[in-house]
The first five atom37 places (N, CA, C, CB, O) and aatype in JSON, in Angstrom:
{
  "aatype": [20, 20, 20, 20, 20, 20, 20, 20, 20, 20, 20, 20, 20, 20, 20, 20, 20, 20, 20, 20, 20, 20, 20, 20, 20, 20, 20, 20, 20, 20, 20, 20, 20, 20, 20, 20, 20, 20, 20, 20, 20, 20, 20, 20, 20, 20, 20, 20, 20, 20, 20, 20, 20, 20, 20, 20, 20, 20, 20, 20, 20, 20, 20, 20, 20, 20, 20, 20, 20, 20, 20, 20, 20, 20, 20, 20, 20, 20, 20, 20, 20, 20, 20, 20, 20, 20, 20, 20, 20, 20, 20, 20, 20, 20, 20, 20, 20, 20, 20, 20, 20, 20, 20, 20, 20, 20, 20, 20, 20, 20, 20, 20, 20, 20, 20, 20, 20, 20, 20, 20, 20, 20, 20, 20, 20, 20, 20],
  "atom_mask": [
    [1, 1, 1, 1, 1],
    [1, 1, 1, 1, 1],
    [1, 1, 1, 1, 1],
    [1, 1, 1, 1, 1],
    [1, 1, 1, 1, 1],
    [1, 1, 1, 1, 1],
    [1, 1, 1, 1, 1],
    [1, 1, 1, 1, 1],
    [1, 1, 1, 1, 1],
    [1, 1, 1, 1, 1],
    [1, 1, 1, 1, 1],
    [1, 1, 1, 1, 1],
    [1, 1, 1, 1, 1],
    [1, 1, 1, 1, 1],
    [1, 1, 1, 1, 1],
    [1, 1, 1, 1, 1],
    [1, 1, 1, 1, 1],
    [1, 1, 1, 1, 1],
    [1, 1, 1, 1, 1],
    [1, 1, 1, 1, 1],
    [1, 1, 1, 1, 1],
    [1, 1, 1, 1, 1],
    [1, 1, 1, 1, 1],
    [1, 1, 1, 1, 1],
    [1, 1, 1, 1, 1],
    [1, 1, 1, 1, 1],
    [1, 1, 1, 1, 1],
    [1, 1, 1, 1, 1],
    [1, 1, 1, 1, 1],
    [1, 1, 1, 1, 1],
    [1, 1, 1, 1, 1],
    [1, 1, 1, 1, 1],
    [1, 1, 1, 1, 1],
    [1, 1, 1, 1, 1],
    [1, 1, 1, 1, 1],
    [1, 1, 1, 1, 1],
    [1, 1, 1, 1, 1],
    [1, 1, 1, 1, 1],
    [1, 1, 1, 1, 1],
    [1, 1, 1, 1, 1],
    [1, 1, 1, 1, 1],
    [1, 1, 1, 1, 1],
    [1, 1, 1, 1, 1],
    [1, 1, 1, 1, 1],
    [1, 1, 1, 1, 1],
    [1, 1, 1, 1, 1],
    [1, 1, 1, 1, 1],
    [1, 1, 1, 1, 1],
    [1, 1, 1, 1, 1],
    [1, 1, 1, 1, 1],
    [1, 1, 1, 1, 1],
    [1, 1, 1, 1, 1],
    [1, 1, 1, 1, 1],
    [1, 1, 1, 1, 1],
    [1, 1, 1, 1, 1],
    [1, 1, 1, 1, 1],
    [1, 1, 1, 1, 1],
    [1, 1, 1, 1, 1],
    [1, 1, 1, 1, 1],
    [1, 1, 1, 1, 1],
    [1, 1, 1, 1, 1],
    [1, 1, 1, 1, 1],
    [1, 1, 1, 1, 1],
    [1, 1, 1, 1, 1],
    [1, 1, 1, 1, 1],
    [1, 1, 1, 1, 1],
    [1, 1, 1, 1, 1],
    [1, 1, 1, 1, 1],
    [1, 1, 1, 1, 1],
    [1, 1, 1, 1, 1],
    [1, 1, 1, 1, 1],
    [1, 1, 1, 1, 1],
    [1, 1, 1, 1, 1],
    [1, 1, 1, 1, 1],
    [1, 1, 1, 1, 1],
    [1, 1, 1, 1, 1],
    [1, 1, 1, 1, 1],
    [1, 1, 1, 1, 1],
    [1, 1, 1, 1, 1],
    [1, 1, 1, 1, 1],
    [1, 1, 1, 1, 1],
    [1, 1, 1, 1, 1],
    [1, 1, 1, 1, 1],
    [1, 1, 1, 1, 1],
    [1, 1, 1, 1, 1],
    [1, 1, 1, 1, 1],
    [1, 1, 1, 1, 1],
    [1, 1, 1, 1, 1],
    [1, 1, 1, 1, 1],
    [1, 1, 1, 1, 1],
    [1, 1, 1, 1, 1],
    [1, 1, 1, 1, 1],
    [1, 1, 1, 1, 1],
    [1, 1, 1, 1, 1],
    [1, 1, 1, 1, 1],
    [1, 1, 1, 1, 1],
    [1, 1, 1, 1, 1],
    [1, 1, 1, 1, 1],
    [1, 1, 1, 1, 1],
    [1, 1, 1, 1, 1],
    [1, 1, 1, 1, 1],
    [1, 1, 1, 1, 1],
    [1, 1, 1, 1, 1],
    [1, 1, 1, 1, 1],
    [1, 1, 1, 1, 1],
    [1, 1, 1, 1, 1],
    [1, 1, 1, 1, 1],
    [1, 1, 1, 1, 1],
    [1, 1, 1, 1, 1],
    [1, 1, 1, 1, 1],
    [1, 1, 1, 1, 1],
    [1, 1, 1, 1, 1],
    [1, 1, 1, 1, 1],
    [1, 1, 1, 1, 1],
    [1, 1, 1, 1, 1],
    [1, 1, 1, 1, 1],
    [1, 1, 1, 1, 1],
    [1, 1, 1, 1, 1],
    [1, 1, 1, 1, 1],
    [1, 1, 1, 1, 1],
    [1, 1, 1, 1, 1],
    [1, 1, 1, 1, 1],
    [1, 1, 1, 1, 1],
    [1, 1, 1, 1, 1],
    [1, 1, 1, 1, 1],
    [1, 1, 1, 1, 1],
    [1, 1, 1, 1, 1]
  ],
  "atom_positions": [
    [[-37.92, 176.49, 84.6], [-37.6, 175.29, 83.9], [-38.9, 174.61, 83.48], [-36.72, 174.35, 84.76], [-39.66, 174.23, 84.37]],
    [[-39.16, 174.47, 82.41], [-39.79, 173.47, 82.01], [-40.34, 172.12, 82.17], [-39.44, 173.44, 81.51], [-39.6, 171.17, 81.89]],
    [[-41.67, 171.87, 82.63], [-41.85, 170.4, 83.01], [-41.03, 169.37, 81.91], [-43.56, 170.06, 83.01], [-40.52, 169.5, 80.8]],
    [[-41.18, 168.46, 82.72], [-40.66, 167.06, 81.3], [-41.75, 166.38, 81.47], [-39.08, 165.79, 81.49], [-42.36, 165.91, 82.42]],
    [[-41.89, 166.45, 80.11], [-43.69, 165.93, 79.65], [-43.22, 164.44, 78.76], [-44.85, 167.5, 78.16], [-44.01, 163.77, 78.1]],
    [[-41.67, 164.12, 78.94], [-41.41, 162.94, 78.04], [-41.42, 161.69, 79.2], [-39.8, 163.12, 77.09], [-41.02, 161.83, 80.36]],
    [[-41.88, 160.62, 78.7], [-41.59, 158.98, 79.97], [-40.87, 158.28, 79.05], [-43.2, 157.75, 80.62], [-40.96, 158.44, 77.83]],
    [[-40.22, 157.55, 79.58], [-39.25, 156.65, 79.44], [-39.98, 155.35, 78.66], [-38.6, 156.35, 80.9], [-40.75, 154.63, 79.29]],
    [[-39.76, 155.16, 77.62], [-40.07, 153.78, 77.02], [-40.17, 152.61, 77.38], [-39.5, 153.52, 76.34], [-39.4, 152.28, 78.28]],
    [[-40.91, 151.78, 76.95], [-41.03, 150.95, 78.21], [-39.95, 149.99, 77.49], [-42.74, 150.25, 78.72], [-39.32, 150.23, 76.46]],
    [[-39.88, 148.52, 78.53], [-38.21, 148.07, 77.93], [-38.52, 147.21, 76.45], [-37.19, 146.73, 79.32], [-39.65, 146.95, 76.03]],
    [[-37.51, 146.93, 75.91], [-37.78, 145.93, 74.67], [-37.92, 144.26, 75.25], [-36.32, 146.08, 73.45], [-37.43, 143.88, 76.31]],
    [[-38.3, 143.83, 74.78], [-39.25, 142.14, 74.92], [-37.22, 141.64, 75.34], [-40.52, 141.05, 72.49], [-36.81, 141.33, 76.45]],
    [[-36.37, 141.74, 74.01], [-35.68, 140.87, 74.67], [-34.46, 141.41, 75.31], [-35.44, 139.88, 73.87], [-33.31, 140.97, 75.35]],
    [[-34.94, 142.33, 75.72], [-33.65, 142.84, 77.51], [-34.9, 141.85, 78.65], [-33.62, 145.84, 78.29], [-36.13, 141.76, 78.77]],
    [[-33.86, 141.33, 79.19], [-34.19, 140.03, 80.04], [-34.38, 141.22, 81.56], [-32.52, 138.45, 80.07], [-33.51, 141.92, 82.08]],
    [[-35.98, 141.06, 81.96], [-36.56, 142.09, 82.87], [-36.43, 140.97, 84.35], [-38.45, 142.72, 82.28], [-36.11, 139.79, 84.47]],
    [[-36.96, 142.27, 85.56], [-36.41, 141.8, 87.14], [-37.41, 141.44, 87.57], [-35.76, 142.79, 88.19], [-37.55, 140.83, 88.63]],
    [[-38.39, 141.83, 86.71], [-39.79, 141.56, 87.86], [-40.25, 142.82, 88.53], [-39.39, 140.49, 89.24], [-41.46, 143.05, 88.58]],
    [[-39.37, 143.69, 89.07], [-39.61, 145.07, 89.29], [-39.36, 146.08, 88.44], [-39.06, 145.4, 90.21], [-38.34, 146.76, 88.44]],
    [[-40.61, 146.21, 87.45], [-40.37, 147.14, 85.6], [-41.41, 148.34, 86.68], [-41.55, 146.05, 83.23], [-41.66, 148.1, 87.86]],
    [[-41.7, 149.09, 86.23], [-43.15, 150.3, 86.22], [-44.48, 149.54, 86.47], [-43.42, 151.18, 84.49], [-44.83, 148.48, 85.95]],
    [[-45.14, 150.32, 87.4], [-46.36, 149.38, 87.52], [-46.8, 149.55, 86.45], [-47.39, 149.53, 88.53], [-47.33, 148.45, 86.27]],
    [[-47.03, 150.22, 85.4], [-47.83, 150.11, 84.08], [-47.86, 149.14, 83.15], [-47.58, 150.99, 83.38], [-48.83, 148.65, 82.56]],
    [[-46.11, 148.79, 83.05], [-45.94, 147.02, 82.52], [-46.53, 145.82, 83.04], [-44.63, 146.53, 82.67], [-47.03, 144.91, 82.37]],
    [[-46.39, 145.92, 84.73], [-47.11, 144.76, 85.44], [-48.54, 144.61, 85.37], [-46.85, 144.81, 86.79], [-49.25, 143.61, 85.25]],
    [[-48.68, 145.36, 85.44], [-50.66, 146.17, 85.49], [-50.99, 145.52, 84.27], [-51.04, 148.39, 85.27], [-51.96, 144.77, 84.25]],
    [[-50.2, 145.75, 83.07], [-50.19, 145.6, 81.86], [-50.62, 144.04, 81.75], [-48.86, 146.06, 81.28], [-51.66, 143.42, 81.54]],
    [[-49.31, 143.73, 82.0], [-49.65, 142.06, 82.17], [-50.43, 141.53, 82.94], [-48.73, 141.33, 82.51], [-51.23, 140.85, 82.3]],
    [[-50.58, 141.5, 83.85], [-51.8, 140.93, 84.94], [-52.8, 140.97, 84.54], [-52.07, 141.5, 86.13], [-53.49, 139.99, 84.85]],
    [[-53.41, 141.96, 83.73], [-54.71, 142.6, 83.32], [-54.41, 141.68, 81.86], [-54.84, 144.64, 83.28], [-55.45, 141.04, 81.69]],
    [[-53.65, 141.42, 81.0], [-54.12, 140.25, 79.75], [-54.17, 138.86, 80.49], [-52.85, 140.1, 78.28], [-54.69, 137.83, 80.04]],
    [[-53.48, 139.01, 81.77], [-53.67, 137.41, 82.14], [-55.01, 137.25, 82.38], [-52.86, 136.85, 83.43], [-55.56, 136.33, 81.77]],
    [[-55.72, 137.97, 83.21], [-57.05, 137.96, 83.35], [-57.96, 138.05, 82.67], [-57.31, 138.51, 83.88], [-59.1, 137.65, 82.93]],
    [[-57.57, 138.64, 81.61], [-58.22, 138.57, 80.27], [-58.66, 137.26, 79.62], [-57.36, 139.14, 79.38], [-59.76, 137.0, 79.13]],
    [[-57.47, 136.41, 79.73], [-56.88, 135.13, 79.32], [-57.61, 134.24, 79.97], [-55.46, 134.94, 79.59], [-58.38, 133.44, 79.45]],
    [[-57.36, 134.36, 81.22], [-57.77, 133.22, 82.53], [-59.61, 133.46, 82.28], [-57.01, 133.92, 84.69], [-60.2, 132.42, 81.99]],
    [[-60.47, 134.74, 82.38], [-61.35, 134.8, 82.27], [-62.0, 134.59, 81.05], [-61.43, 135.53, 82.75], [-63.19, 134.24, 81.06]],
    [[-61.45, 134.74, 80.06], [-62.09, 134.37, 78.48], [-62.35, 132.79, 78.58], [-60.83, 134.74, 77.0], [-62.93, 132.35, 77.59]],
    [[-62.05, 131.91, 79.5], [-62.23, 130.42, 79.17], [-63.43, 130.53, 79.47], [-61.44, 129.26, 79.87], [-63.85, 131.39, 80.25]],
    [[-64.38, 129.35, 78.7], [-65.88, 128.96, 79.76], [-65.37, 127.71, 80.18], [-67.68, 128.74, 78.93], [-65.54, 127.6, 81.4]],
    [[-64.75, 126.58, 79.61], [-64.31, 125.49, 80.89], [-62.91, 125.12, 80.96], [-65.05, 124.06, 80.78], [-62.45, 124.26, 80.2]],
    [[-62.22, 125.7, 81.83], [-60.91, 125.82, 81.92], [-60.34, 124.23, 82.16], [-60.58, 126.89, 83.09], [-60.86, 123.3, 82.77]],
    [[-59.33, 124.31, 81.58], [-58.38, 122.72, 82.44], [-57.3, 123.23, 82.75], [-57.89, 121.18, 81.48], [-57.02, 124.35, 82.32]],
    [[-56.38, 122.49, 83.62], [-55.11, 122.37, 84.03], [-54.37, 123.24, 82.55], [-54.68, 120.55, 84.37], [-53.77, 124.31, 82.66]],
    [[-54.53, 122.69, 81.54], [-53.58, 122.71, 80.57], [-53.35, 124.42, 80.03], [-54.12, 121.64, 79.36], [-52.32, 124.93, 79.58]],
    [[-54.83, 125.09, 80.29], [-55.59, 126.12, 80.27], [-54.57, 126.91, 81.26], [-57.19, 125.84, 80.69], [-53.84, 127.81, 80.87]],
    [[-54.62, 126.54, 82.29], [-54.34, 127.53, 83.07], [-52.83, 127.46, 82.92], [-54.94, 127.41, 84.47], [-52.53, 128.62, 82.63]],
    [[-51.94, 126.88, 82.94], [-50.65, 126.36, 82.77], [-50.51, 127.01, 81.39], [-50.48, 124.68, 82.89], [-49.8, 127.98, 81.64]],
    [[-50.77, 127.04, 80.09], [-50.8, 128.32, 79.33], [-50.83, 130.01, 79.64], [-51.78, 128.12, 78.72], [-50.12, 130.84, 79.08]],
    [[-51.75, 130.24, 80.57], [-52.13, 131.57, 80.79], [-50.76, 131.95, 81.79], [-53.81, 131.71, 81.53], [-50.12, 132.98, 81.56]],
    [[-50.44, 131.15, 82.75], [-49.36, 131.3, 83.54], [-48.08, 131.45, 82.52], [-49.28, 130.07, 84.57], [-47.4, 132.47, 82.44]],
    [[-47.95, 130.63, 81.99], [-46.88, 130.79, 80.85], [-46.5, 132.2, 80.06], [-47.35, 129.88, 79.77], [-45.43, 132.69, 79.69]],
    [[-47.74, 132.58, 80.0], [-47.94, 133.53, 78.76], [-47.83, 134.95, 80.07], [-49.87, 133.22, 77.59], [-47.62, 136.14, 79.82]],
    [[-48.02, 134.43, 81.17], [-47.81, 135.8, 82.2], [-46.46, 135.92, 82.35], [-48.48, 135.73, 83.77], [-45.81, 136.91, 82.02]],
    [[-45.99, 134.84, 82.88], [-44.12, 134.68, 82.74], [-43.45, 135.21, 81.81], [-43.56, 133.34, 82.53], [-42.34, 135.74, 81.91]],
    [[-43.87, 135.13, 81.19], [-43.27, 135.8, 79.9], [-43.0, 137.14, 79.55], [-43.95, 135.54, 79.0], [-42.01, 137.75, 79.14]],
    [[-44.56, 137.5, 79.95], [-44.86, 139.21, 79.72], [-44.16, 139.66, 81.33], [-47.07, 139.74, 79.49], [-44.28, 140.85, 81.65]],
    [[-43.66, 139.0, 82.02], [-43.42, 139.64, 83.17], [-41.88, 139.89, 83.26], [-43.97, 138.85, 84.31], [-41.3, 140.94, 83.52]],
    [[-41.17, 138.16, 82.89], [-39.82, 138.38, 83.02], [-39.37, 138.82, 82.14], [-39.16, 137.54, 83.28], [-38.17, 139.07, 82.24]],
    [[-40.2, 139.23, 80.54], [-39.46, 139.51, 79.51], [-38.58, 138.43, 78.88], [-38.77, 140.51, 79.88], [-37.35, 138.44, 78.98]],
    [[-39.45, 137.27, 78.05], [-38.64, 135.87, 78.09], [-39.67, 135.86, 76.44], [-38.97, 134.32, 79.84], [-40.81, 136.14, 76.09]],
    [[-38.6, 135.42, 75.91], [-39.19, 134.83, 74.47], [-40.52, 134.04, 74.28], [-38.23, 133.87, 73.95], [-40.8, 133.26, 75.19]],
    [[-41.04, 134.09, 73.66], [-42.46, 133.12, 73.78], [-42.34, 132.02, 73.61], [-43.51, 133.3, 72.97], [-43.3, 131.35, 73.99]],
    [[-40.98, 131.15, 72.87], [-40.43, 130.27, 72.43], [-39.76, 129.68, 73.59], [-39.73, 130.64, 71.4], [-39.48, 128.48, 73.49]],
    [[-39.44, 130.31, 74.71], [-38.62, 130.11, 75.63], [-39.52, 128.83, 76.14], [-38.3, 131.42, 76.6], [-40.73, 128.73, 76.35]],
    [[-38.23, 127.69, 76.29], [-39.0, 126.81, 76.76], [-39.08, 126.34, 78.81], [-38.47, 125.64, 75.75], [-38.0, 126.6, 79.34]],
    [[-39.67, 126.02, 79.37], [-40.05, 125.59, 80.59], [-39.85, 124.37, 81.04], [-41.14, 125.76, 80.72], [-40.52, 123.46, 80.55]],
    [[-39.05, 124.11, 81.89], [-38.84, 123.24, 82.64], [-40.34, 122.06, 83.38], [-38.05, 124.12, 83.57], [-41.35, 122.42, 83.98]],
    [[-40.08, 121.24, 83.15], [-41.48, 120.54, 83.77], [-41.17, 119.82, 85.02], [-42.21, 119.41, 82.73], [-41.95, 118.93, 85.36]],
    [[-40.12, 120.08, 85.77], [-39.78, 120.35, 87.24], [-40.74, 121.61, 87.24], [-38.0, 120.65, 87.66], [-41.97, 121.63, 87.18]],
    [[-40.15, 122.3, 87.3], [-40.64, 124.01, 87.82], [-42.3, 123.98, 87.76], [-39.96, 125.52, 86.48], [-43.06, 124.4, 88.64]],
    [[-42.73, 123.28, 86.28], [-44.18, 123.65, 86.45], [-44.85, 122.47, 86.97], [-44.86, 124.13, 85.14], [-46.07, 122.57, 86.84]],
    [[-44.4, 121.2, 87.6], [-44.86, 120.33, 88.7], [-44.6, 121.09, 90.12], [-44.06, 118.87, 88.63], [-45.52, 121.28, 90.92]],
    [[-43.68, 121.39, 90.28], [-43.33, 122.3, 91.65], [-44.63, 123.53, 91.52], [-41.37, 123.17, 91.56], [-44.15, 124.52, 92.07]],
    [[-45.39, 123.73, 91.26], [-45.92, 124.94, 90.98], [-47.19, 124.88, 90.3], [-45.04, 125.66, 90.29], [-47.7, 125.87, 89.78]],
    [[-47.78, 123.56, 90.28], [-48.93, 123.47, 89.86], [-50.27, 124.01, 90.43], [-48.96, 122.42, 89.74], [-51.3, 124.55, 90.02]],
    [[-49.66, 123.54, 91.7], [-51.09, 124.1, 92.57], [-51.08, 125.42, 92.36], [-51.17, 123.87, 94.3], [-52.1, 126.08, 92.13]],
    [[-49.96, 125.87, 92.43], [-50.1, 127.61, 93.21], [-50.77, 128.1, 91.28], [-47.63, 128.81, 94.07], [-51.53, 129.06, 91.21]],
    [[-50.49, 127.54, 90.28], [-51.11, 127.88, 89.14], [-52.21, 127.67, 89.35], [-50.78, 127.39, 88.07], [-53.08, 128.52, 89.14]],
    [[-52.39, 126.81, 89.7], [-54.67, 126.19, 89.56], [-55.16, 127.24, 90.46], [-55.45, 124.02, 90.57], [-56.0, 128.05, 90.07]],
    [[-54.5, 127.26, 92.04], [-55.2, 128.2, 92.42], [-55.28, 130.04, 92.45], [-55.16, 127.74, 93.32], [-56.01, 130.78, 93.1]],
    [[-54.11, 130.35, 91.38], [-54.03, 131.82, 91.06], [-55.15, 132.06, 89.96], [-52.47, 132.26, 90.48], [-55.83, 133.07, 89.77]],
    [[-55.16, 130.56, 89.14], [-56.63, 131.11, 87.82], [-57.73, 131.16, 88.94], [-57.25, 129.58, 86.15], [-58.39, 132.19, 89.09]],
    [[-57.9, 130.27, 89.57], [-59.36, 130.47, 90.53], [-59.42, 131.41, 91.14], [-59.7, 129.59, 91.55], [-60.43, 132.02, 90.79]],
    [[-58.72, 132.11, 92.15], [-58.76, 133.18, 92.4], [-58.84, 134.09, 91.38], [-57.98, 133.34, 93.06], [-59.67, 134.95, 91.66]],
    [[-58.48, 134.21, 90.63], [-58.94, 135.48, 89.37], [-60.47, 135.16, 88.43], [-57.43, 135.5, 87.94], [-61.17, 136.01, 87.88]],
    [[-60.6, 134.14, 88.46], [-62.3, 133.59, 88.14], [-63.22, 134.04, 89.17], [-62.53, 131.85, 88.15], [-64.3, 134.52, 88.85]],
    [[-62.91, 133.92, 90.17], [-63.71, 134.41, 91.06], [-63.59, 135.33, 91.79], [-63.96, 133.78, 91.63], [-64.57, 135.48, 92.52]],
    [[-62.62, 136.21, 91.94], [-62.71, 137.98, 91.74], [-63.5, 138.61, 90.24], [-60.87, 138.62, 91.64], [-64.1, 139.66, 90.05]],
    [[-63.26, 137.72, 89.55], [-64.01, 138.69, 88.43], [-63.85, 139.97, 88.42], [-65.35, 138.65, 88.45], [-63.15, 140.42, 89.33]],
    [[-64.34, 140.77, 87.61], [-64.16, 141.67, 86.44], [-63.47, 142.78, 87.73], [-65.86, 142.18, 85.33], [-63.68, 143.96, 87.42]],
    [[-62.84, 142.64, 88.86], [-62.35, 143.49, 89.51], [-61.15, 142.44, 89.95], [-63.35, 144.21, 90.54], [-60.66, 142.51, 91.08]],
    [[-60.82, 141.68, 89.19], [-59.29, 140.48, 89.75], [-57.74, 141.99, 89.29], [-59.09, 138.06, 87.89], [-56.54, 142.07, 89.56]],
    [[-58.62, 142.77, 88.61], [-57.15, 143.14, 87.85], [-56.67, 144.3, 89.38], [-57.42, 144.25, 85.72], [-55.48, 144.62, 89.41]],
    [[-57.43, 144.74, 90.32], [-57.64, 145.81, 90.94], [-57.23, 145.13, 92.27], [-59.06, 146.49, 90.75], [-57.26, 146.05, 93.08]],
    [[-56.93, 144.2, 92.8], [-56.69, 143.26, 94.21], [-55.12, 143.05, 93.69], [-57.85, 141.46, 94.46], [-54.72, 142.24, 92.85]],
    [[-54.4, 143.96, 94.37], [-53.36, 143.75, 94.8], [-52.51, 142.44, 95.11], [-53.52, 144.32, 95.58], [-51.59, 141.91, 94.49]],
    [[-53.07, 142.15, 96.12], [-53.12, 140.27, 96.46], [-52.74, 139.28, 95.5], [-54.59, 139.7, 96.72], [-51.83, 138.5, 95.78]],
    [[-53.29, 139.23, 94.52], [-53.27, 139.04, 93.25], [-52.39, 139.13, 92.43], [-53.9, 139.52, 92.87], [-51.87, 138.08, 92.05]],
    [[-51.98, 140.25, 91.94], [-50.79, 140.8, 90.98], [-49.49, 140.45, 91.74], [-50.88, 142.56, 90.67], [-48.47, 140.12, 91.14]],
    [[-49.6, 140.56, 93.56], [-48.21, 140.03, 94.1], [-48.21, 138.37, 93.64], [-48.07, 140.26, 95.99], [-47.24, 138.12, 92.93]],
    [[-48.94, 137.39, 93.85], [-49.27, 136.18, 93.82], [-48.8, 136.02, 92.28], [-50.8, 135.9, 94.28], [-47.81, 135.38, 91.93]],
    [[-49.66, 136.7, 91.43], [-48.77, 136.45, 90.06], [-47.31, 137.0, 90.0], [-49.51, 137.15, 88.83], [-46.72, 136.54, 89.02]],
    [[-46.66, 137.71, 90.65], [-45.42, 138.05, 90.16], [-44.43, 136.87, 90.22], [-44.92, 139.2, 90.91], [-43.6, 136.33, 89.5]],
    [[-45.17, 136.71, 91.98], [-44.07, 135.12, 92.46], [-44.31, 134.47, 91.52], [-44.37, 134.02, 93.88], [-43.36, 134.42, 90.74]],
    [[-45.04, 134.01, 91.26], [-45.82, 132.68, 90.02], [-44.49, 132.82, 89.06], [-47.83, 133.25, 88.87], [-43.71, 131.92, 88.74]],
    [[-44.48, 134.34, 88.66], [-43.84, 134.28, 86.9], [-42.27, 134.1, 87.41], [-44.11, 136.16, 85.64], [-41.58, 133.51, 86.57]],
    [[-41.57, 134.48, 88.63], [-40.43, 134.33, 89.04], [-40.07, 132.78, 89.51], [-40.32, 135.31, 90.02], [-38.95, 132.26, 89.43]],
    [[-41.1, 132.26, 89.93], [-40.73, 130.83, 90.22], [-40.92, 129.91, 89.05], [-41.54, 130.29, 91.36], [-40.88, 128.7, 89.23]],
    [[-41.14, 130.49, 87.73], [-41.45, 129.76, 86.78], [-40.2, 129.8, 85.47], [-42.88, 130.25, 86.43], [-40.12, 129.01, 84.52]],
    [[-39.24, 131.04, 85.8], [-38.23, 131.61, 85.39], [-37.14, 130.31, 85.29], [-37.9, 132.84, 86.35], [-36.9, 129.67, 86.32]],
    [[-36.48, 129.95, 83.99], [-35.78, 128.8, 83.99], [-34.39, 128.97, 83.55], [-36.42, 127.87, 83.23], [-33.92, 128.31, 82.63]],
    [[-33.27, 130.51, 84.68], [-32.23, 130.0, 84.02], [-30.99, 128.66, 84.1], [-31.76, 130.97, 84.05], [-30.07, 128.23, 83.4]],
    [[-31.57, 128.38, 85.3], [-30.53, 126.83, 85.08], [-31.11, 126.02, 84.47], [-30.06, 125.95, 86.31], [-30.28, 125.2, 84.1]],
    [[-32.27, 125.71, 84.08], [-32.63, 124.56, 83.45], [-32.56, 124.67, 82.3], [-33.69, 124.12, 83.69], [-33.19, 123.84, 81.64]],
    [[-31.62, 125.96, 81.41], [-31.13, 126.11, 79.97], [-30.1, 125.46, 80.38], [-30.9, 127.53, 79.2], [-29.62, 125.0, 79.34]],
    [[-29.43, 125.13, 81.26], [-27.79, 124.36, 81.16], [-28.35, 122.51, 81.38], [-26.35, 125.11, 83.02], [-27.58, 121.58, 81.11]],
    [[-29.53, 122.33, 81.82], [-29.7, 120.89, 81.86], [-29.91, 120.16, 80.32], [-30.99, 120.63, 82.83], [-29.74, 118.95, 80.21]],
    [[-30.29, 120.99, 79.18], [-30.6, 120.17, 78.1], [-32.07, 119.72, 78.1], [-29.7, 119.02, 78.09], [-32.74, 119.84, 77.08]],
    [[-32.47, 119.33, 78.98], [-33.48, 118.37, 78.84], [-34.65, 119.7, 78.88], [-33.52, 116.98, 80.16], [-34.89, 120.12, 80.01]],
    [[-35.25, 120.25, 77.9], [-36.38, 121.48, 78.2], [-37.9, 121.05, 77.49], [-35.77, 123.14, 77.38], [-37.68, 120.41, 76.46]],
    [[-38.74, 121.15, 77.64], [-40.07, 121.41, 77.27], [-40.63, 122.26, 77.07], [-40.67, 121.13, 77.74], [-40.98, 123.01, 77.99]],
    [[-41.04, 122.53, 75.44], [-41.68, 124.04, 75.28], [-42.9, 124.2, 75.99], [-42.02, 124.44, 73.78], [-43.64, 123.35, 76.48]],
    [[-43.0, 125.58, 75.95], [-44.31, 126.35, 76.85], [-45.58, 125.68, 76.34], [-44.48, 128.21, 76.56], [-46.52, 125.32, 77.06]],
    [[-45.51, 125.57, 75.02], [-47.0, 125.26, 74.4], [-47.7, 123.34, 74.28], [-46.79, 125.96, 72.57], [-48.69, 122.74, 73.85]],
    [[-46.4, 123.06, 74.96], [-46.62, 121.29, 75.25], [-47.3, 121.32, 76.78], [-44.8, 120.19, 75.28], [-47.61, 120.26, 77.34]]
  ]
}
């Protein structure tokens, strides 16, 4: 029998993902967040609260438009400020620490807003 030399595609943006995709997607993402987080020279709050956004996204598979609750990202501020610092200061090896990529997964799952589409009251990502 023949090897199978074919892989499975990775999923489309809007099939709504678990958080547990292929490490190649996660890897994927973690590694532009760091990209992201590290391309600043003087980061702010607002900075990092973008980059988190933009990881959530690529993680849960959520529209870019999708807007965010500002409960969720007060509940969750710190653990944002201190996931960019920790990846500022791992540097150019943040993508390779394990530690890390778990810390961002929680991040993008606790940032995930499906009840707060039934409250009405939403705030886009980019405010």
């Amino acid at each position: 029998m023949p090897p199978i030399t074919s892989t499975p595609a990775s999923s489309p943006v809007s099939r709504r993902r678990s958080g547990r995709e292929g490490p190649r997607e996660l890897t994927a993402a973690f590694r532009r967040y760091v990209e992201r987080v590290q391309a600043i020279e003087n980061p702010t709050a607002k900075d990092d609260l973008e980059a988190a956004l933009f990881l959530a996204q690529d993680i849960m598979g959520q529209s870019a438009g999708t807007p965010v609750d500002p409960m969720l990202v007060a509940a969750n501020a710190s653990s944002i400020r201190q996931l960019a610092k920790s990846v500022r200061r791992a540097g150019r090896g943040a993508v390779a620490q394990p530690a890390l990529l778990a810390r961002a997964i929680v991040l993008s799952r606790a940032l995930e807003t499906p009840a707060a589409s039934r409250d009405g009251e939403l705030v886009g990502a980019a405010r």
